[in-house]
Residue, then its C-alpha position, 0 to 999 in steps of 0.5 A: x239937384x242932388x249933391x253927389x256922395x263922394x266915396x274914395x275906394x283905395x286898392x283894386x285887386x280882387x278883394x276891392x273889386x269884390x268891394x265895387x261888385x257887391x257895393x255899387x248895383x246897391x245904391x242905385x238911388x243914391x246920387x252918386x260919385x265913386x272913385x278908385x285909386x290904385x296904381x298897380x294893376x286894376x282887378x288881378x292885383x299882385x299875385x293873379x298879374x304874374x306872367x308865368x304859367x308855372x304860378x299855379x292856383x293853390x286852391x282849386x278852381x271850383x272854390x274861387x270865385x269873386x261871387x259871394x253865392x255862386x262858388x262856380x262862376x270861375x270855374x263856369x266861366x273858364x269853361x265857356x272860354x276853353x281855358x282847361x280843366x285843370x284843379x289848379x290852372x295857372x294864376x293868370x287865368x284867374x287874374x283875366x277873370x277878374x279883370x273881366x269882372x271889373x269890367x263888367x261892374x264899370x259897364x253896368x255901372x255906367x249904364x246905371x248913370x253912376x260915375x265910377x273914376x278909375x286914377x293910378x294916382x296914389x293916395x299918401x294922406x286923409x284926414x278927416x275935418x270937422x264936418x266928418x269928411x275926408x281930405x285925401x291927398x295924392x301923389x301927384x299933388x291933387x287934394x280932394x274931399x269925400x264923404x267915405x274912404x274904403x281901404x283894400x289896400x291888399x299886402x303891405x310890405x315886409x319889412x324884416x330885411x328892409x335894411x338892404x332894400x334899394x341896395x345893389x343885388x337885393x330884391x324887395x319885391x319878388x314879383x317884380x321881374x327878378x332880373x336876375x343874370x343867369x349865372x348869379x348865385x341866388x339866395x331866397x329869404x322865404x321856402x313857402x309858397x312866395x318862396x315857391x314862386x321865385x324859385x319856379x319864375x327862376x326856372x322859367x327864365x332859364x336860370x342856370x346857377x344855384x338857388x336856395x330857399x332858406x327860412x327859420x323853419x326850413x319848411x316848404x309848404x305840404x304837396x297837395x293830394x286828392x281832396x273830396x268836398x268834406x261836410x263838417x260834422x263837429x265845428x258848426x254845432x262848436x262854433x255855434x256853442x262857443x263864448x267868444x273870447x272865452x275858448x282855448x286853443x286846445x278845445x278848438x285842435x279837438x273839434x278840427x281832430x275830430x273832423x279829421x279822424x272822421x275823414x281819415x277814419x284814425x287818429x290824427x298824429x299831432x306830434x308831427x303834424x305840428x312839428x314836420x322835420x325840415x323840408x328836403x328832396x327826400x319828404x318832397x319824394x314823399x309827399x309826390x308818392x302819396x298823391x300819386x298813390x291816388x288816395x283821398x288825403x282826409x286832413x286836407x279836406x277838412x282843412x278845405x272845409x274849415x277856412x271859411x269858419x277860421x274868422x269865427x274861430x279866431x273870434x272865439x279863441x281867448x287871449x292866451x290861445x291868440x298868442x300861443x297860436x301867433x307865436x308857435x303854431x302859426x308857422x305849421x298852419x301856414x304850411x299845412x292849409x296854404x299847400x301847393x299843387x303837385x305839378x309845382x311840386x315836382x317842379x321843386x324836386x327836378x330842381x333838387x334832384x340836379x342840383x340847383x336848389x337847395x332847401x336849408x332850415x335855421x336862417x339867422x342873418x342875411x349880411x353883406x358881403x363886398x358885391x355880394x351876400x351871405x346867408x348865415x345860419x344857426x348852425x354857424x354855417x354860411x352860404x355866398x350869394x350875389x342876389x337876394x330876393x326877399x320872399x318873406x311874404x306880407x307884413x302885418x305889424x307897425x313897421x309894415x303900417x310905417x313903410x306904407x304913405x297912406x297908412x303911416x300918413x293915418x298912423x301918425x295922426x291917430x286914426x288908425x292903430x296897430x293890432x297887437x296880431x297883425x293890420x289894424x283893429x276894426x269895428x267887426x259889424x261896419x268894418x271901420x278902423x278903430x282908433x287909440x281909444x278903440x273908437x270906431x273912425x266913422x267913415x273910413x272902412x277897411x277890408x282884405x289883408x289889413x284885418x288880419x288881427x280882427x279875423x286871421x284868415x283874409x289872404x283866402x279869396x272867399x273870406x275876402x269875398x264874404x268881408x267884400x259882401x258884408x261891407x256893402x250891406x252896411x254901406x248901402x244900409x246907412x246911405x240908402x235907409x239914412x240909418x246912420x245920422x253921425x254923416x253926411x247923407x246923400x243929396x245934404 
């Protein structure tokens, strides 16, 4: 009898179901024993598990899928379940959905004869021994062997207020309940959109006090208007031309200005595009009056359009480009491509407009304050609080790797390295983490958020999707074909 091929698929949120989905009917021949071990919430993961109706998609539902070729499953399956019709319908919904996918792999998966174990357990360690296996050890204690580590490991925290973490009144996790008294001043570190979803969780819970969201820039996210499907005239023939590494990032604002003054039918005002004052009632106000004027907003269209072929600009851009981006511009991309919707929105402003919310620019310091905070600002102001909720969004750098068991268990022993932009260097074609020596590490895999450096854009769910799809065809060449000879095939 055949031994079995031990695969660990570590984290299972959409983007590691999306891992099982494309990955498991392709080895169908292969003598198989698959495990998955995540101890948060199988298949939605941590955003599309939040109870609250108010945390509304910020894409539309016609765009997300878990499919790598039928773009309208979700929006299919919602339909047959009378679950609305809404653009942008509450998250949860699409957590249901793919928790139903996953259920649907496992089924298929088990009438096929495969074993797929399903462990809360949380991995802290794998290293890999002479014979090019992995010895993985979990929480618990259980130590076991597999021939291939898959790493979805989703966000890793962030670690830029970390000092207060565990403290009396400081929230780490945003999402963790904000068990926050009714009458406590609250203070969020973060105005885009995890920013948004604690202020809105706050409303829903009846919160009476004052919040504010504070942030360096001060910028919410942009309110979304009507969009139209945009067929990109410009950036494929671009991309297509493109030397990689060898591009600047002017050339590439150029073709993506193009596009949107062919959308918008004039020129594209850069000078506040790329520098928007401070976000308050007033820009909210009127943000609102243009969706409501029903126009077709051309910039978001195309900026609709152009996610998926962000992994192959970031691909392109040189070095001087990369960093100019990191370190000046990608805070105006954020908020500009991740926008939110306008029932949100006009949740926000109804919360300013009675006082409630406060939205300040310029934050320098969050510092204790006896049982409470305060919020410190560039201007030398300062706000008192009782509660801090840290809505600082994902890591992606060292301290980040560091806050996590696994992946600092890896970084110490020179497995896995920072990439100078963010998660961990990997191989583009297998997806395997490359070491020190820029090495690729044979048979450990990662996929999601921890590739931000490689590809930038791997919070959106169909690049996911797509990095989801491409993996599992390299996994199911090498054991189906026997085309990589470095390991261990099925049945030795």
């Amino acid at each position: 009898m055949s031994v079995p091929y031990r695969v660990l698929q570590v984290g299972c949120g959409p983007t590691g179901t999306s891992v099982l989905r494309e990955l498991l009917p392709r080895l169908a021949t292969v003598p198989l024993a698959y495990e998955v071990a995540d101890p948060a919430v199988m298949g939605p993961g941590l955003a599309f598990s939040t109870p609250w109706d108010l945390h509304l998609l910020n894409v539309r539902a016609g765009r997300m899928s878990l499919h790598a070729t039928d773009k309208a499953e979700f929006a299919r399956w919602r339909e047959e379940r009378a679950l609305g019709d809404e653009d942008y319908p509450p998250r949860r919904v699409f957590g249901r959905y793919t928790r139903e996918v996953l259920d649907g792999v496992l089924r298929e998966t088990d009438a096929a004869g495969h074993r797929v174990t399903l462990t809360r357990d949380r991995v802290v360690a794998a290293r890999r021994d002479g014979q090019g296996r992995w010895r993985c050890r979990f929480a618990s204690g259980r130590a076991a062997d597999y021939d291939r580590v898959v790493l979805a490991l989703g966000h890793l925290p962030s670690t830029r207020y970390c000092r207060h973490d565990g403290g009396p009144g400081f929230l780490s996790d945003p999402y963790g309940g904000l068990d926050v008294p009714g009458d406590a001043r609250v203070g969020v570190i973060g105005t885009r959109l995890t920013g948004v979803d604690v202020a809105l969780a706050l409303r829903e819970r009846g919160h009476r006090a004052s919040v504010v969201l504070a942030s360096r820039s001060g910028w919410l996210p942009s309110v979304k208007g009507r969009v139209e499907t945009y067929r990109l005239a410009h950036l494929p023939d671009f991309v297509a031309a493109g030397v990689p590494g060898a591009t600047s990032l002017d050339a590439v604002a150029a073709v993506i200005g193009k596009e949107i003054e062919d959308a918008e039918g004039g020129p594209v005002g850069w000078a506040r595009a790329l520098s928007p004052p401070p976000s308050s009632a007033g820009t909210l106000r009127a943000e609102l009056a243009e969706v409501a004027s029903g126009r077709v907003v051309g910039w978001q269209s195309v900026l609709g359009a152009v996610v998926p072929w962000v992994p192959a600009l970031w691909r392109l851009l040189d070095e001087r480009s990369k960093r100019l981006l990191m370190t000046t511009y990608v805070g105006v991309w954020a908020v500009r491509i991740a926008s939110f919707p306008s029932v949100s929105a006009g949740r926000l402003l109804a919360m300013m407009d009675d006082g409630r919310l406060t939205v300040r620019a310029g934050l320098a310091a969050v510092v204790r304050d006896g049982n409470g905070f305060r919020m410190c600002f560039a201007d030398g102001s300062a706000v008192p609080v009782d509660v801090v909720v840290n809505a600082t969004g994902p890591g992606y750098g060292r301290d980040s790797l560091e806050a996590t068991e696994l992946t600092r268990d890896l970084l110490r022993c020179g497995t896995i390295v920072p990439h100078r932009f963010g998660g961990v260097p990997v191989d583009e074609r297998t997806f395997e983490a490359r070491d020190a020596d820029g090495a690729a590490v044979p048979g450990l895999h990662v996929v999601g958020d921890l590739t931000r450096g490689v590809w930038l854009a791997t919070n959106a769910v169909e690049n996911s999707v797509r990095q989801a799809a491409d993996l599992a065809a390299v996994i199911a060449q090498d054991l189906v074909s026997g085309s990589c000879t470095s390991r261990r095939g099925p049945g030795t």
